[in-house]
VEXKEVEX-599515 format. One line per 3 residues: for each residue x, y, z of C-alpha. Coordinates in Angstrom, 3 decimals, always signed. Example, Ala and Ser with C-alpha at 12.3 -4.5 7.8 and 13.67 -1.06 7.14 Angstrom:
# VEXKEVEX-599515
+12.300/-4.500/+7.800 ~ +13.670/-1.060/+7.140
***
This chain:
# VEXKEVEX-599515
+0.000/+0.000/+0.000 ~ +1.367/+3.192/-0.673 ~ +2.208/+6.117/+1.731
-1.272/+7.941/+0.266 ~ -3.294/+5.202/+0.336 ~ -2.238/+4.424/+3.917
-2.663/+7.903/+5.160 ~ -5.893/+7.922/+3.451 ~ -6.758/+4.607/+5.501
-5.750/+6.175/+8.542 ~ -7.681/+9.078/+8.370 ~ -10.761/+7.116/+7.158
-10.805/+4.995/+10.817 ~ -10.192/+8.041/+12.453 ~ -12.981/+9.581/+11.756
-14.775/+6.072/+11.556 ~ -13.879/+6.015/+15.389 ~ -14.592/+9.441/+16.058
-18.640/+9.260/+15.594 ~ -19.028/+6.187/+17.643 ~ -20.987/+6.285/+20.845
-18.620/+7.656/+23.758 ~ -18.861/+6.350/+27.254 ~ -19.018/+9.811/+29.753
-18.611/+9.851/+33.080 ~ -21.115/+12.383/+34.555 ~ -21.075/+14.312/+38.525
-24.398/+14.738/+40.070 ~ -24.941/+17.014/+43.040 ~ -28.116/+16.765/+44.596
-30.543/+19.879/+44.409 ~ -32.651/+20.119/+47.593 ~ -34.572/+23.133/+47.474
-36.631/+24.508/+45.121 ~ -37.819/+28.118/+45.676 ~ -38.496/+28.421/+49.159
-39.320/+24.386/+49.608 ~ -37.508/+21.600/+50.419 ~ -37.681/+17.962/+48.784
-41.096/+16.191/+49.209 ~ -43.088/+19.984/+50.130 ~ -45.591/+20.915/+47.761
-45.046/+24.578/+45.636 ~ -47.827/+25.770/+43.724 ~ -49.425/+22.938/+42.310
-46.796/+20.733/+42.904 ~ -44.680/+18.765/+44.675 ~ -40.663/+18.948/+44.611
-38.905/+15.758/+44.723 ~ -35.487/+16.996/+44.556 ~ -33.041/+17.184/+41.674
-29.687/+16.996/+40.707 ~ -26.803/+19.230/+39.140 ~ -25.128/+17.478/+35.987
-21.178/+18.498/+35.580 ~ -18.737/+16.453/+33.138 ~ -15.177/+16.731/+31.935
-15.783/+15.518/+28.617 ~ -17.352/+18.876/+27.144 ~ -20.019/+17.466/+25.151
-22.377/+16.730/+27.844 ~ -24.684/+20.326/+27.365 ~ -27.026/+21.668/+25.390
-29.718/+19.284/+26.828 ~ -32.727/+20.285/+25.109 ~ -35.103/+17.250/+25.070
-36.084/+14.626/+27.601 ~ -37.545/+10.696/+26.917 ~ -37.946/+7.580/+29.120
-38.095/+4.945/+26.790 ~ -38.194/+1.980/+29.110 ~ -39.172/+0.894/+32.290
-36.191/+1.066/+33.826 ~ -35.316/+4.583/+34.671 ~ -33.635/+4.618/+30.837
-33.301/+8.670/+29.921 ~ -32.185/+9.727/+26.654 ~ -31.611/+13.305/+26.011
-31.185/+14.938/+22.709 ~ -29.027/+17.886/+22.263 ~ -28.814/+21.170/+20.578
-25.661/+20.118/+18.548 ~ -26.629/+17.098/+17.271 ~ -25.896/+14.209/+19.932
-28.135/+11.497/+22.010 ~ -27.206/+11.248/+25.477 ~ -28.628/+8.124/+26.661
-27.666/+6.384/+30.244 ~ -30.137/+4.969/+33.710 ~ -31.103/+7.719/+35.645
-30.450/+6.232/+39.352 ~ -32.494/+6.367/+42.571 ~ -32.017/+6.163/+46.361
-34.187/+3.710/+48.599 ~ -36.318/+7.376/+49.509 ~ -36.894/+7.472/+46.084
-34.790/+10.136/+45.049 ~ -32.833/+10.760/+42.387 ~ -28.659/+10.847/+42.862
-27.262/+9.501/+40.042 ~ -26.941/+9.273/+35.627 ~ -25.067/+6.382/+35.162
-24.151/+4.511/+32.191 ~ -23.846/+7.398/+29.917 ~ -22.881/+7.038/+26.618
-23.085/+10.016/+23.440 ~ -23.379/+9.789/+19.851 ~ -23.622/+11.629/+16.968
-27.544/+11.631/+15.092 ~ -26.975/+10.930/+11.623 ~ -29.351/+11.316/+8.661
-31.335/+8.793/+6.285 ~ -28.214/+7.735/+4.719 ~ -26.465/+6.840/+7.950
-23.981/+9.368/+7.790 ~ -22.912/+12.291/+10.820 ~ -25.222/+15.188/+10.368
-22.854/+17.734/+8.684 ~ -23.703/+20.835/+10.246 ~ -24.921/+22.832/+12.974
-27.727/+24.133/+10.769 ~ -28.869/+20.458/+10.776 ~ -28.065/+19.495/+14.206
-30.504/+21.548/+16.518 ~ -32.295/+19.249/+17.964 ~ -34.919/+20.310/+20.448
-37.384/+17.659/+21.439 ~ -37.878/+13.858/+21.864 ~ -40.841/+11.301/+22.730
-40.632/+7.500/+22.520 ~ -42.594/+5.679/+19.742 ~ -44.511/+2.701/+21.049
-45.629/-0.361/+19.210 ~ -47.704/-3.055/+21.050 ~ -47.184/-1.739/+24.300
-43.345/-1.869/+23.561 ~ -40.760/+1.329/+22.982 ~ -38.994/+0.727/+19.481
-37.945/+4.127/+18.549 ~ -37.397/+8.234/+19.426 ~ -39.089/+10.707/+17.596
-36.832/+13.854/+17.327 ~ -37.941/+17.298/+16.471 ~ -35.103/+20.177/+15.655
-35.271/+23.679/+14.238 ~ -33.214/+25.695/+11.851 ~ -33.574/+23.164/+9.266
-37.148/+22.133/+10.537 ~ -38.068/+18.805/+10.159 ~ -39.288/+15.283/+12.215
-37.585/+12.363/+12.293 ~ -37.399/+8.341/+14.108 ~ -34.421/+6.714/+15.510
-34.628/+3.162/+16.225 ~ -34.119/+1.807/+20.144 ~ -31.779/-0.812/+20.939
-31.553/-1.721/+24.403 ~ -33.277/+1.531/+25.541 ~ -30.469/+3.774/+22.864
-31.445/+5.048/+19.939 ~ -28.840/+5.470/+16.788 ~ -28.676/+4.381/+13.321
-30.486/+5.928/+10.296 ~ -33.020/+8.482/+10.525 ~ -36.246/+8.111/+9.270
-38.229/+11.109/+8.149 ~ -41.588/+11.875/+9.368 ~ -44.064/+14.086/+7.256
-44.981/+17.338/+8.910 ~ -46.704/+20.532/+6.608 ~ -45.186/+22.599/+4.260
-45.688/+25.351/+6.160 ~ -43.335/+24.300/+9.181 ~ -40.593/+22.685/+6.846
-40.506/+26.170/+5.094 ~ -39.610/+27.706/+8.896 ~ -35.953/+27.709/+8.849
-35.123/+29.484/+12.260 ~ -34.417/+28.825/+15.792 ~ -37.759/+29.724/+16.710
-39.560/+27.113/+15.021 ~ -40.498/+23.309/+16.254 ~ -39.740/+23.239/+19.829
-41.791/+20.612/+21.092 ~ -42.741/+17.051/+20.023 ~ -45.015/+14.957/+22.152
-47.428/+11.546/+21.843 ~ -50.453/+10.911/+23.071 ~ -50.668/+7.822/+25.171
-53.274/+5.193/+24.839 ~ -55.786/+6.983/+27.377 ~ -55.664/+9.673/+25.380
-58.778/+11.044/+22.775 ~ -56.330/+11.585/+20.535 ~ -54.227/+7.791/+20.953
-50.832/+7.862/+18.855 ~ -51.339/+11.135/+17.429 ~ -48.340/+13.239/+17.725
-48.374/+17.326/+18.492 ~ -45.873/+19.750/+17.300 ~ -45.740/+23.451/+18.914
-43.685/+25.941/+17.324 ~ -41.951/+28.645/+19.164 ~ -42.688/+32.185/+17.746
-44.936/+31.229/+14.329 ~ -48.039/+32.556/+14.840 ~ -51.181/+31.473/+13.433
-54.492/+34.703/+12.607 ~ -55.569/+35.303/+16.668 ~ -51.490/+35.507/+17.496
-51.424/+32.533/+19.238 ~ -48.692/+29.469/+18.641 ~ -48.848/+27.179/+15.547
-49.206/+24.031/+16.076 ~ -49.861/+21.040/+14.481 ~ -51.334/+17.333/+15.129
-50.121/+14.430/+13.046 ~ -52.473/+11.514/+12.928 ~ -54.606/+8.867/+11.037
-58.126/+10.604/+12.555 ~ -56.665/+13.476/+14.290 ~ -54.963/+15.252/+11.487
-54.683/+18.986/+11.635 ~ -54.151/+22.698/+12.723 ~ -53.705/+23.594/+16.650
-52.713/+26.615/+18.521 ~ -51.746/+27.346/+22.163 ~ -52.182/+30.687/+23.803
-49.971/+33.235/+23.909 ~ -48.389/+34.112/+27.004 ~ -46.550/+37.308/+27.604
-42.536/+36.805/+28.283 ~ -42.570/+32.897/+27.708 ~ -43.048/+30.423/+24.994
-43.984/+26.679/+24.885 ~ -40.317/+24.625/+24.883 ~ -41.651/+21.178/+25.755
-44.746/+19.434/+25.959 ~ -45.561/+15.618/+27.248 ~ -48.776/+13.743/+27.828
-49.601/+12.665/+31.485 ~ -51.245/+8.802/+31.173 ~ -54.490/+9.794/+31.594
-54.424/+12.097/+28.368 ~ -53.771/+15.686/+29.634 ~ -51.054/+17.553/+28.121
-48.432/+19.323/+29.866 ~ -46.669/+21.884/+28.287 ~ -43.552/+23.578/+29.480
-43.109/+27.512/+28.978 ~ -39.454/+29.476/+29.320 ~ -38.121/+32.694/+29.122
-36.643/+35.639/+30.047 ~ -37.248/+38.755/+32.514 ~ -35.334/+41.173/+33.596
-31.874/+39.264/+32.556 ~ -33.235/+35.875/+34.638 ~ -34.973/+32.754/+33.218
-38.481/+32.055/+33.953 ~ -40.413/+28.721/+33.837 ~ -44.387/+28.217/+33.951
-45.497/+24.868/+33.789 ~ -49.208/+24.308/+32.643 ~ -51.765/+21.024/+32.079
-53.985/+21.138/+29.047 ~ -57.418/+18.960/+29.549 ~ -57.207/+15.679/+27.525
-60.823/+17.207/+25.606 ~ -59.243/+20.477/+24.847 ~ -56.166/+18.578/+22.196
-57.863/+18.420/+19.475 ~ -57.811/+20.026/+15.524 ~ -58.823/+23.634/+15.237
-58.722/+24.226/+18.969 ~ -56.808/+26.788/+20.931 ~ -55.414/+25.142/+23.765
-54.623/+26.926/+27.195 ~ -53.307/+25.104/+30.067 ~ -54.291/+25.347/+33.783
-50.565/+26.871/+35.775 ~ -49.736/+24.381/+37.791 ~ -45.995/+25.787/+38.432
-43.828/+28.761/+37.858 ~ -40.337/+30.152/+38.456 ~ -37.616/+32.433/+38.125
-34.411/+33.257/+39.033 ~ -31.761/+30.878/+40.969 ~ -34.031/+27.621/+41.132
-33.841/+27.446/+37.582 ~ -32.234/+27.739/+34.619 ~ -32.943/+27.711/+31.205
-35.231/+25.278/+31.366 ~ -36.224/+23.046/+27.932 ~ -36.686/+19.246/+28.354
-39.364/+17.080/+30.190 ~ -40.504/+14.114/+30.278 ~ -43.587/+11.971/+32.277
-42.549/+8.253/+33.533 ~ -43.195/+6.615/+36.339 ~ -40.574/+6.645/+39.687
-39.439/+3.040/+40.856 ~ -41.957/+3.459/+43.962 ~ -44.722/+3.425/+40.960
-45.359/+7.600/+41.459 ~ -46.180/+9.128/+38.355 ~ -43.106/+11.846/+38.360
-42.375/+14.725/+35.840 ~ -38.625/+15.449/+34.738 ~ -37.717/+19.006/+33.856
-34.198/+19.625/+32.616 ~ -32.192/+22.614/+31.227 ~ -30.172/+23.631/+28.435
-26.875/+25.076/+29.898 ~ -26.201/+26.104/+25.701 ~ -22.817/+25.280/+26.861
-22.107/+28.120/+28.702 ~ -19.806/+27.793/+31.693 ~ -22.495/+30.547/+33.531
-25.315/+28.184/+33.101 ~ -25.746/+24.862/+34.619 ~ -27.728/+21.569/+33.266
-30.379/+20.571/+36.277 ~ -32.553/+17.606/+36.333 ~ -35.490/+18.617/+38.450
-38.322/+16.098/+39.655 ~ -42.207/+17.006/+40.531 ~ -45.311/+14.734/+41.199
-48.677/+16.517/+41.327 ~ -50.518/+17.639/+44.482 ~ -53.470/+15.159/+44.175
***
């Protein structure tokens, strides 16, 4: 082989290796207050269950900005703002409180031909829900803005990776080609009216009244949807609790500090050609949060229905990435 060819060999592996999954290792420190509560005391609507501070040396642990639990046990993937899954076990204490991300592992998405998405206009990923088939989880559906678009990963023992596989979504939101576009992906569950239908909220596209374009993708529940618009915040996240109400996560920023609302849509109310607006079940500012972007429903290993808020640190050394953990005061 000549010297060329060789080098050429080399350089092929290298970046063969480079876009494997990485193993991580990943520092939690607990988070025990929450406003002016401790863990298990209810705030607003809620009830805190504690949280933890994420920290890593291997800098591409950040940009967190969407949250699934694809299996039963305490699996987590994240998807992040530059293209990556972060997938490991979230861990718990016999209190049932969260310490821990173990396992962690990141790779690169990649596109329908199986190759590393090849730029950061195509990277920005900003939401993720789990696909279920027969009761089982065989896939992540990913939403990302800038170049807008939808698209399934398969799961393999509770990761997802390989090719991607394009969803349809409207003209309209593929023609969006900013950062304020799809922010949130979410499925309904089987309680749901709307079963296996699968909502889309945009950021800042506005639909006649001024209200947030949205869209639901479905065999019988195909359409237009809007959420109200709220002054300072926009909708970042949504998830479905199991009984078929929506939750939808709002951020933004005041005064030069993030602020958080969290608010539950009625199962009846998602529907086509409806304008949802969600009861507030929890808000924040200031140092209990951060920039807050993923969530996620799933249920706790004492069998408590929990709800997973995380943030997007952008990686920025000022910001931090926080897993907190509610239940709802019922």
């Amino acid at each position: 082989m000549s010297r060329r060819l060789a080098a050429i060999a080399v350089a092929v592996l290298a970046g063969s290796l480079s876009v494997r999954a990485a193993e991580v290792s990943v520092n939690a420190a607990p988070v025990t207050q929450f406003r002016d509560v401790g863990v298990d005391q209810q705030v607003d609507k809620m009830i805190f269950r504690g949280g933890m501070t994420l920290t890593s040396p291997d800098d591409t642990l950040g940009g967190l900005s969407g949250l699934a639990m694809p299996g039963p046990g305490q699996e987590a993937v994240f998807v992040t703002d530059r293209g990556h899954f972060v997938s490991g076990q979230l861990a718990y204490d016999d209190a049932g409180r969260l310490f821990g991300f173990i396992g962690v592992s990141i790779e690169p998405m990649r596109n329908s031909q199986g190759e590393v998405l090849p730029r950061q206009f195509t990277r920005d990923a900003e939401s993720v829900d789990t696909v279920y088939r027969n009761g089982q989880p065989v896939a992540v559906r990913v939403g990302f803005e800038n170049l807008t678009r939808v698209a399934d990963f398969a799961l393999v023992d509770g990761r997802p990776g390989g090719p991607a596989r394009e969803v349809a979504i409207p003209d309209w939101l593929s023609a969006l080609r900013t950062n304020r576009s799809l922010e949130a992906v979410c499925i309904a569950p089987p309680a749901s009216p709307i079963a296996g239908s699968t909502l889309l909220l945009t950021e800042e596209a506005w639909d006649e009244a001024g209200n947030h374009r949205g869209w639901l993708l479905g065999q019988r529940d195909k359409g237009p949807i809007s959420y109200r618009r709220t002054p300072v915040v926009n909708p970042t996240e949504c998830a479905f609790l199991p009984n078929g109400d929506l939750l939808v996560l709002e951020r933004g920023v005041s005064m030069l500090a993030f602020v958080m609302n969290l608010r539950r849509v009625p199962a009846a109310d998602v529907r086509p050609g409806t304008t949802m607006e969600g009861e507030l079940l929890l808000s924040a500012t200031g140092g209990s949060i951060d920039n807050m972007e993923a969530m996620a429903v799933h249920t706790a290993p004492n069998g408590e229905t929990r709800i997973l808020i995380g943030s997007d640190n952008n990686f920025n050394d000022w910001q931090r990435t926080l897993l907190l953990e509610f239940a709802l005061a019922e």
